[in-house]
N, C-alpha and C positions, 0 to 999 in steps of 0.2 A: 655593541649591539644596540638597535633601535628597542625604544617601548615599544611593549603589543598596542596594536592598533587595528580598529574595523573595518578602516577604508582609507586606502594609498593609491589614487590615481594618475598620479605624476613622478617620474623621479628624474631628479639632477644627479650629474654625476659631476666629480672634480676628473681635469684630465691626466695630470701629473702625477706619478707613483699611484693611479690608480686604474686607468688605461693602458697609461704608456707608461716605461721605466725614463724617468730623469735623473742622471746623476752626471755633473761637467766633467768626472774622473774618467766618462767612456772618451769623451773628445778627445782631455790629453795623453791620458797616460800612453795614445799612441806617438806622442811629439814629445813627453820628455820621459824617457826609459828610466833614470834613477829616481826611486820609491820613496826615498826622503827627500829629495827636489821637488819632486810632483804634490804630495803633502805642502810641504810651504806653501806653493805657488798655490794651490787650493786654500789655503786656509788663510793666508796673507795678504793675498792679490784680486782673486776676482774670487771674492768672499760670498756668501748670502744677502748679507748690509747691502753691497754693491748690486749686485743682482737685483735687490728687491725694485731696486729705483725702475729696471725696466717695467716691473709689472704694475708698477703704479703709475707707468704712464712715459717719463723719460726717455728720451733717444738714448743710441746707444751711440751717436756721434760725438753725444757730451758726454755721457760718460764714462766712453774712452780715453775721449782729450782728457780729462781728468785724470783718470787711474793712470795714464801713462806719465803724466807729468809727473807722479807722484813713484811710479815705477818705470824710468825709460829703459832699462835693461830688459824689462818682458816686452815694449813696444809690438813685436809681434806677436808673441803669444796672445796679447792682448784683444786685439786684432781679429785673431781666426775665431774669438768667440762670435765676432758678431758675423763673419762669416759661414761660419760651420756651425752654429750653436745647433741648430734642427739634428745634426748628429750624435750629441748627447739625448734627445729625445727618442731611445728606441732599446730594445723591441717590443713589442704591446705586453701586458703583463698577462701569465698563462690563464688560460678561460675566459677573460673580460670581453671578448669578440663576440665567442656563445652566449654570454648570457647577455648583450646588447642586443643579438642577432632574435635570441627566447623574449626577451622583451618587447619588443618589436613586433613578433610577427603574435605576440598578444594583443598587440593595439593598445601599449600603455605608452602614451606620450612622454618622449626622451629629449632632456635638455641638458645644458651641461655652463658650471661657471668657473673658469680657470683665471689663477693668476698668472699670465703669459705676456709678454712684449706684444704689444700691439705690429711693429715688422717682424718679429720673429713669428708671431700667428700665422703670419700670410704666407709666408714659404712654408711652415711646417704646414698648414689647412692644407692646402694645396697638394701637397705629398701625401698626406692621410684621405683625399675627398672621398673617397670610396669606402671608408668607415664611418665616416660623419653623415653620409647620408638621412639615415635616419633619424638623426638630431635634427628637432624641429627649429630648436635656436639657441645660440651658444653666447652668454657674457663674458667678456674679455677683459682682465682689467684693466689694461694697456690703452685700451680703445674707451674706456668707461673713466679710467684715472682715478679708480680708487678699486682697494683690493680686499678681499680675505684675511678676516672678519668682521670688517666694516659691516654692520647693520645696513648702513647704505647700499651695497653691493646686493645685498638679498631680496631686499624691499625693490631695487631695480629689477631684479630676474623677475619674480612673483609678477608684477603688474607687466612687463615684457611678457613673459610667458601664458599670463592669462590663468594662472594657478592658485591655489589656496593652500595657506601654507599647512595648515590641520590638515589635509589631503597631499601632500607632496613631502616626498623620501626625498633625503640629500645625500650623498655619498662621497667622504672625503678621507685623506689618511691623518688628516691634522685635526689633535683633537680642537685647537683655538677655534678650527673655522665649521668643525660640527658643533662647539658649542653657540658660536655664532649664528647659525643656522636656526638652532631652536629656542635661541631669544625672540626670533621672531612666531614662533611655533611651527614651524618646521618638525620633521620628525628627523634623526640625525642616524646616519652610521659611518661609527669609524670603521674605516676600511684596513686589513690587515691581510685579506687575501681571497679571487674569486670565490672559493669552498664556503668559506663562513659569510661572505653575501649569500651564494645563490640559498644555504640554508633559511638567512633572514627574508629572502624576498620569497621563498616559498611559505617560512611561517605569516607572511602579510599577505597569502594567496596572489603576488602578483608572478609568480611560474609555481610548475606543477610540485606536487612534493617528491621529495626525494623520497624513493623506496627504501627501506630498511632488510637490506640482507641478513 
């Protein structure tokens, strides 16, 4: 939950498990059918550790060649991540569109700071553009080369976006990177599910209140 506050004229959202559902289990578990295969290969192979290197900036040409040298028997597995990775990125999470679209058509300025691969951005942007629209500007930290909850990263968005952080809502599912957020003052929510936002964004009056049946 955010602290009560006066005045929220901006809010950031994270895009990953709070937009869209990310999890690399949708990609495979169509390519390897046994459930304790698929575990390994997730938990062993193209790990989080691993992963993270995209979002801080590294190609995924190196480290591929890497992970593969170290696992040539997944070689292809390997592989269709960077190929097909956009397809673990889906389906949007239920209500986050509405309450983007309620946002918006408030006139409360929408930005957003994801830790994402700078090439995986561009095919997934691309395949979402009709959602982002209304995002006035989106940090990437692929493209930026540093990620969530780097101080760094915040203090970048804030002066990019033209925002105050005592005036600007951040919304993320990790608590590290809401607590990062209001080391800088920031106001922070952890995200758990559209319901218990649109409640919070309506106790900050930025949409209407929920009526009580």
């Amino acid at each position: 939950m955010t602290e009560a506050v006066a005045e929220v004229a901006a809010v950031i959202f994270d895009v990953g498990n709070v937009l869209y559902h990310w999890n690399p289990r949708i990609l495979y578990e169509r390519l390897i059918p046994d459930d304790q295969a698929l575990d390994a290969f997730l938990r062993d192979v193209v790990t989080a550790e691993w992963h993270f290197q995209h979002d801080a900036g590294r190609s995924f040409a190196k480290t591929s060649a890497e992970l593969i040298a170290r696992h040539p028997g997944h070689a292809e597995l390997i592989r269709l991540w960077g190929e097909r990775f956009i397809d673990s990125v889906t389906p949007m999470v239920d209500g986050m569109a509405q309450i983007v679209a309620d946002l918006h058509e408030g006139g409360i300025p929408l930005f957003a700071i994801t830790n994402f691969s700078a090439e995986f951005w561009q095919t997934f942007h691309a395949r979402e553009a009709a959602f982002f629209l209304p995002f006035r500007d989106i940090v990437v930290s692929g493209v930026e080369k540093m990620v969530k909850p780097d101080p760094a990263i915040f203090r970048l968005a804030l002066e990019r976006f033209g925002t105050v952080a005592g005036k600007t809502l951040f919304i993320d599912d990790r608590e590290e990177n809401v607590a990062g957020a209001r080391v800088l003052g920031m106001h922070g929510h952890l995200f758990r599910d559209a319901e218990t936002l649109r409640k919070e964004l309506a106790a900050l009056g930025l949409l209407p209140s929920i009526p009580v049946l």
